[in-house]
C-alpha positions as CSV (number, residue, x, y, z in Angstrom):
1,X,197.6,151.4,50.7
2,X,198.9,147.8,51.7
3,X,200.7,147.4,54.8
4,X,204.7,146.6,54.0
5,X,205.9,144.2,55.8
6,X,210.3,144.6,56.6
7,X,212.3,140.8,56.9
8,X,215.2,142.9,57.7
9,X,217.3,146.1,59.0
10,X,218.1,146.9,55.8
11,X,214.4,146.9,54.4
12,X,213.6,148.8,57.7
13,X,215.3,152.0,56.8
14,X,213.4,152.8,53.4
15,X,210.4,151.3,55.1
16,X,209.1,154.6,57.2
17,X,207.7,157.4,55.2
18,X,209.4,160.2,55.2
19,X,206.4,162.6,54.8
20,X,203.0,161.9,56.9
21,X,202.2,159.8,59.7
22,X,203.5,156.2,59.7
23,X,202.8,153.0,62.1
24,X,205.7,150.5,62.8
25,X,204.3,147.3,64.3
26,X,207.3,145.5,65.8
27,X,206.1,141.9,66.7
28,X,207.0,138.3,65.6
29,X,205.2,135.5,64.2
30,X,205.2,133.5,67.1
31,X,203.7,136.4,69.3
32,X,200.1,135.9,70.3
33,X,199.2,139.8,70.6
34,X,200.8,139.7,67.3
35,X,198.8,138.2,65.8
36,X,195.8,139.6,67.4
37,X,196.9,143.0,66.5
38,X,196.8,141.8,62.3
39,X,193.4,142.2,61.6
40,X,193.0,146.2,64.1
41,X,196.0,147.3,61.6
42,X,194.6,145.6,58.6
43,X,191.2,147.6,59.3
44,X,193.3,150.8,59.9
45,X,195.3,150.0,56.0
46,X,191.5,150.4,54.9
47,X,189.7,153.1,56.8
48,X,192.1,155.6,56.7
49,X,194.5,156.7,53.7
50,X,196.8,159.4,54.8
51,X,198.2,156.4,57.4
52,X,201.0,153.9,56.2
53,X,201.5,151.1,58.4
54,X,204.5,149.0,58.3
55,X,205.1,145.5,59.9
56,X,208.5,144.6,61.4
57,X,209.5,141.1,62.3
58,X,211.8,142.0,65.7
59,X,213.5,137.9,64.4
60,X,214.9,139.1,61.4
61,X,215.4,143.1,62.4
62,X,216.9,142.8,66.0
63,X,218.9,145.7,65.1
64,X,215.8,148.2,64.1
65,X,214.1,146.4,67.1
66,X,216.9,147.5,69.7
67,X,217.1,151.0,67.6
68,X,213.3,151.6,69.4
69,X,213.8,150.2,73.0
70,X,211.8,147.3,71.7
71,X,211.4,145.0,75.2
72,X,208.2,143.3,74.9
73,X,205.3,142.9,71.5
74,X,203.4,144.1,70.1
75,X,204.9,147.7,70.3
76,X,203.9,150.3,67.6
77,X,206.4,153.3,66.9
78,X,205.0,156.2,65.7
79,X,206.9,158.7,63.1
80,X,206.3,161.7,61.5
81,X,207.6,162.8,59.0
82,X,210.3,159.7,59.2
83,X,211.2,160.7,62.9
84,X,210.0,158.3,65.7
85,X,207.4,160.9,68.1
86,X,205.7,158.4,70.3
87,X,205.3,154.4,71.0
88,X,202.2,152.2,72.2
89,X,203.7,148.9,74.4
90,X,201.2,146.4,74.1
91,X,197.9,145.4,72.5
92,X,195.7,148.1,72.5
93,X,192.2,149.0,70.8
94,X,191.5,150.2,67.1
95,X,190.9,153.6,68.9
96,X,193.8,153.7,70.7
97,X,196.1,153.2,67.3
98,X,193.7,155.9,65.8
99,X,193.9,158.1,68.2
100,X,197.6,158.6,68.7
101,X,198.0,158.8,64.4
102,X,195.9,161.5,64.4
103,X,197.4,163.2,67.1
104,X,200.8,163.9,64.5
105,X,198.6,163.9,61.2
């Protein structure tokens, strides 16, 4: 499954799955840890199926972005089942994004 990337508040809404276990990556373009983060959720898109993974660019989605407590990127929102359940503040390891999606899958 290809990660979606949202340009907006209004794509951010049918963007989370509402069955299953979905990341949402809120970063910007211009965010170093961004960018960094790219190729751990790329690898994640791959390796493992039952995951959706959506990108949200905070510059064009302030709203969805303020909706979270965003404060600083990368953060990563975890829902289940289209409810947020926990969030990862910063750049963390491949394992660290695993582990936490497996905790709600």
């Amino acid at each position: 499954m290809a990660i979606q990337t949202v340009h907006s508040d209004e794509m951010f809404q049918g963007a989370v799955a509402s069955t299953g276990v979905t990341l949402v990556d809120f970063g910007a373009a211009w965010c170093a840890p961004c960018k960094t983060l790219l190729p751990i959720l790329d690898q994640l898109d791959r390796e493992q199926p039952w995951l959706t993974i959506v990108k949200v660019d905070v510059d064009y989605a302030p709203s969805s972005a303020a909706l979270f407590g965003v404060m600083s990127m990368p953060t990563v929102v975890v829902f289940k089942d289209g409810q947020a359940v926990d969030k990862l503040v910063g750049l963390r390891s491949k394992e660290a994004y695993l582990n936490i999606a497996a905790k709600y899958a």
